[in-house]
ROGUMI-114817 format. One record per atom (N, C-alpha, C, O): residue in three letters; x negated, y, z negated. Coordinates in steps of 0.05 Angstrom, whole numbers, plus 5000, padded with zeros to 4 digits. Layout:
N
ALAXYZ
...
***
This chain:
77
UNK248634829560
UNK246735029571
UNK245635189548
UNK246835309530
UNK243035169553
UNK241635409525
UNK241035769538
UNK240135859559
UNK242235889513
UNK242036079513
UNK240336149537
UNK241336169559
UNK237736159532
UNK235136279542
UNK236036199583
UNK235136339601
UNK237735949588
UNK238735909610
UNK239336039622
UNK238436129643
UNK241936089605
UNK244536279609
UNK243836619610
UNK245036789622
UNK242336649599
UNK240636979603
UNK239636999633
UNK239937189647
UNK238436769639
UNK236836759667
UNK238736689688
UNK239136829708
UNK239736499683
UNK243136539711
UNK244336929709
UNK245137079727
UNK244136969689
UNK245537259686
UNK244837479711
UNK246437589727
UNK242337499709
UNK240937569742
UNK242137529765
UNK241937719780
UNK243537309776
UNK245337229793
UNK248137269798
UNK249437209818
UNK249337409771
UNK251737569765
UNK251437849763
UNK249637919749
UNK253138069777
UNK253238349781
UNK256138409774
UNK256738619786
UNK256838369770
UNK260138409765
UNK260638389733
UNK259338229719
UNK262638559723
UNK263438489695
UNK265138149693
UNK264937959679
UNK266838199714
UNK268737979720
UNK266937699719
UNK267837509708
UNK263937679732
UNK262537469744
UNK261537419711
UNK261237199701
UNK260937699694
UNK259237619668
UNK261737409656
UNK261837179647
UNK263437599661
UNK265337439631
UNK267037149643
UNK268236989628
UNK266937139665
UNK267336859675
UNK264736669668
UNK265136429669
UNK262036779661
UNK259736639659
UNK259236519632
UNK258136299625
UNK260636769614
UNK260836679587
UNK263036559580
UNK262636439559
UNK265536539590
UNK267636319585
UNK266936089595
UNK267235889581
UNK266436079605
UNK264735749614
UNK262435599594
UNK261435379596
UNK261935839572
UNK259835719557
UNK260635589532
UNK262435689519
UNK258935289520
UNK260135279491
UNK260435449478
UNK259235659482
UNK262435419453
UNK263135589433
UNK260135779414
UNK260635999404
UNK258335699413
UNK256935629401
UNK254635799421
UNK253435969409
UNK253635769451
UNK253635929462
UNK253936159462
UNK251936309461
UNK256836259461
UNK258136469469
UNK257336689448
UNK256936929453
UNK257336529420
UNK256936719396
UNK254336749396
UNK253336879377
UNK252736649416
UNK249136699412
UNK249536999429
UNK248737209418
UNK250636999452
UNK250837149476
UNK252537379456
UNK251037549447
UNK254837389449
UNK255137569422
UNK253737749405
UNK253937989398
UNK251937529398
UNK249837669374
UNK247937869387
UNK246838059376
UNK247737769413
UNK245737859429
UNK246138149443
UNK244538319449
UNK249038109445
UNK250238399452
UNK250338669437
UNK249838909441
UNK251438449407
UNK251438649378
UNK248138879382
UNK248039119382
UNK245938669385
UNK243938769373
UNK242838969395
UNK241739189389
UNK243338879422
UNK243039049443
UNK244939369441
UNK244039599444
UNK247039309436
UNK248439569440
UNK247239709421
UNK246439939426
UNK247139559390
UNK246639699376
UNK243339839378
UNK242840069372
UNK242239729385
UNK238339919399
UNK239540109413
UNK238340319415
UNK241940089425
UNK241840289460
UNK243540509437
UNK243140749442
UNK245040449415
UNK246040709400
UNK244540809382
UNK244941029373
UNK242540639374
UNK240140749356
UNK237940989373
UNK236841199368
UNK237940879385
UNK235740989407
UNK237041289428
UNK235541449438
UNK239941289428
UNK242041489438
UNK241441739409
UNK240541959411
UNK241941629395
UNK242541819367
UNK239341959361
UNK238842199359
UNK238141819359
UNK234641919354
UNK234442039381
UNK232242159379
UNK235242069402
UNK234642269425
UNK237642529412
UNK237642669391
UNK238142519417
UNK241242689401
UNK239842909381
UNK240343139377
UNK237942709372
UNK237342869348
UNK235842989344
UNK235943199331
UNK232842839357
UNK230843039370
UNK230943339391
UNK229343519392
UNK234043309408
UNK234543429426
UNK235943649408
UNK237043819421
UNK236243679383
UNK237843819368
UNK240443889368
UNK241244079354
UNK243043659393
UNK245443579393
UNK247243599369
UNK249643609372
UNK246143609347
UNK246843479319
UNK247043599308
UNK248543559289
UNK244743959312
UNK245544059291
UNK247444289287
UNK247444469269
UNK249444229310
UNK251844439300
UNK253344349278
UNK254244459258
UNK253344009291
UNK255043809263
UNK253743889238
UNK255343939219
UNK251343899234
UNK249843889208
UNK250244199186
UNK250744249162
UNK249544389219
UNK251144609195
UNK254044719192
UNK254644939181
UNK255944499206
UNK258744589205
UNK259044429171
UNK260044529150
UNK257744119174
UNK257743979141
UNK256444069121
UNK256843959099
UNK254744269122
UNK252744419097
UNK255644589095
UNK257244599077
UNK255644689113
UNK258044949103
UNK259344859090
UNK259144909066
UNK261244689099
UNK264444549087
UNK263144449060
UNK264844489042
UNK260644309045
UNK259644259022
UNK259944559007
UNK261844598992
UNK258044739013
UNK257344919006
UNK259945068996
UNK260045158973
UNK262245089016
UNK265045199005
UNK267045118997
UNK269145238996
UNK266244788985
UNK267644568976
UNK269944378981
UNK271544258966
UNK269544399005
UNK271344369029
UNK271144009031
UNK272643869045
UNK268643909013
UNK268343669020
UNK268443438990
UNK266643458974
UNK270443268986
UNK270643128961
UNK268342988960
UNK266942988981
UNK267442858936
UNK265242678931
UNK266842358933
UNK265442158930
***
């Protein structure tokens, strides 16, 4: 089964249990496409989380609690 298949059966699965029964059934080879695919997905949905975070100004208590701790040498190089 190719990838681009197996994306489109996915539509027909609602369940975590139904995904990962969907992807154990797939070649090895498969599985690590469906993998890569995850990697790059989550990683947009945390790229895209953090750039709202940050625009939303979430971040910058972190930012001046770490200027401080620099500033009072609180922080090794």
């Amino acid at each position: 089964m190719r990838f681009h298949a197996f994306a489109i059966n996915l539509i027909f699965v609602s369940t975590v249990a139904e995904i990962e029964s969907a992807i154990s059934s797939l070649p090895v080879k498969d599985a690590w496409s469906v993998a890569g695919w995850l990697r790059d997905y989550l990683d947009a949905k945390w790229d895209k989380e953090m750039d709202e975070d940050i625009a939303a100004g979430r971040l910058d208590p972190l930012w001046e609690k770490a200027k401080a701790d620099i500033a009072a040498g609180r922080v090794k190089p």
